[in-house]
C-alpha positions in Angstrom: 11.8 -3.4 -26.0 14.0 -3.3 -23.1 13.6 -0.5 -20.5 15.8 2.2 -20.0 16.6 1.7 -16.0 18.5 4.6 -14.1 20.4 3.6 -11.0 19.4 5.4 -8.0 21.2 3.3 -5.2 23.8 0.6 -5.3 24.6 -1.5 -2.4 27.4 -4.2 -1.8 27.6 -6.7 1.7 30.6 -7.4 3.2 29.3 -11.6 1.8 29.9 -10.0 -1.5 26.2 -10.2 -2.4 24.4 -6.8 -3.3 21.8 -4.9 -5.6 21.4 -1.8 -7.2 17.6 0.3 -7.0 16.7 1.8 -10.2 14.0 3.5 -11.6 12.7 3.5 -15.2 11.2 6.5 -17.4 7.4 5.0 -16.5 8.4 5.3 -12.8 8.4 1.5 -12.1 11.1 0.7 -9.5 13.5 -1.9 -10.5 16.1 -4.2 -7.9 18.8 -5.6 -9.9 16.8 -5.1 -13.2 13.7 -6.6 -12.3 10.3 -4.9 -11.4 9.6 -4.3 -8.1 5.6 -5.2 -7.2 4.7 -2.1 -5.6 0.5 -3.1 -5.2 -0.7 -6.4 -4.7 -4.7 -7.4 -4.6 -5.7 -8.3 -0.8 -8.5 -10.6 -0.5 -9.9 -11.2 2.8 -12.4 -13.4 4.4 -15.8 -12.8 4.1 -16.1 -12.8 8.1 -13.3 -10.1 8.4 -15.6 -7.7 5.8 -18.8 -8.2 7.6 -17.1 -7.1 10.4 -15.8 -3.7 8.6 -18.7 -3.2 7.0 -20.3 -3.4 10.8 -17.8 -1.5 12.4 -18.4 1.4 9.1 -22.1 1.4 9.7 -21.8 1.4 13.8 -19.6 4.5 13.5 -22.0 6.2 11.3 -24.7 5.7 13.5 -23.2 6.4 16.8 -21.8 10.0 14.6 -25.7 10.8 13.8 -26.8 10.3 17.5 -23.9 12.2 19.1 -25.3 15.4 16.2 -28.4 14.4 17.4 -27.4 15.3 20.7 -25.5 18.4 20.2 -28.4 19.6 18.1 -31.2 19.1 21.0 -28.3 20.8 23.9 
């Protein structure tokens, strides 16, 4: 079954190449008729999420001990 794209913006280069952005009843964007990948799965290394998940529970900490200290002021 083949989607019902509407044209939203058409370009042309002065090299003759161009494009048109489209849009389909689902709301998936299309350029020159095929989809557009709008999301794409990051995977990082597992260094990089030790170090968020560090940097997470650092800032968590450091926010209970500066209640901590408003509280006892």
């Amino acid at each position: 079954m083949k989607k019902d794209i509407q044209i939203l913006f058409g370009a042309a280069a002065e090299n003759g190449r161009g494009g048109e952005f489209g849009i389909d009843d689902d709301g998936q964007l299309y350029w020159n008729g095929k989809p557009v990948v709008t999301e794409k799965k990051v995977k990082l290394q597992w260094w990089v999420n030790c170090s968020a998940i560090a940097a997470a529970a650092s800032t968590v900490i450091m926010a209970i001990v500066s209640v901590v200290d408003f509280i006892r002021c």
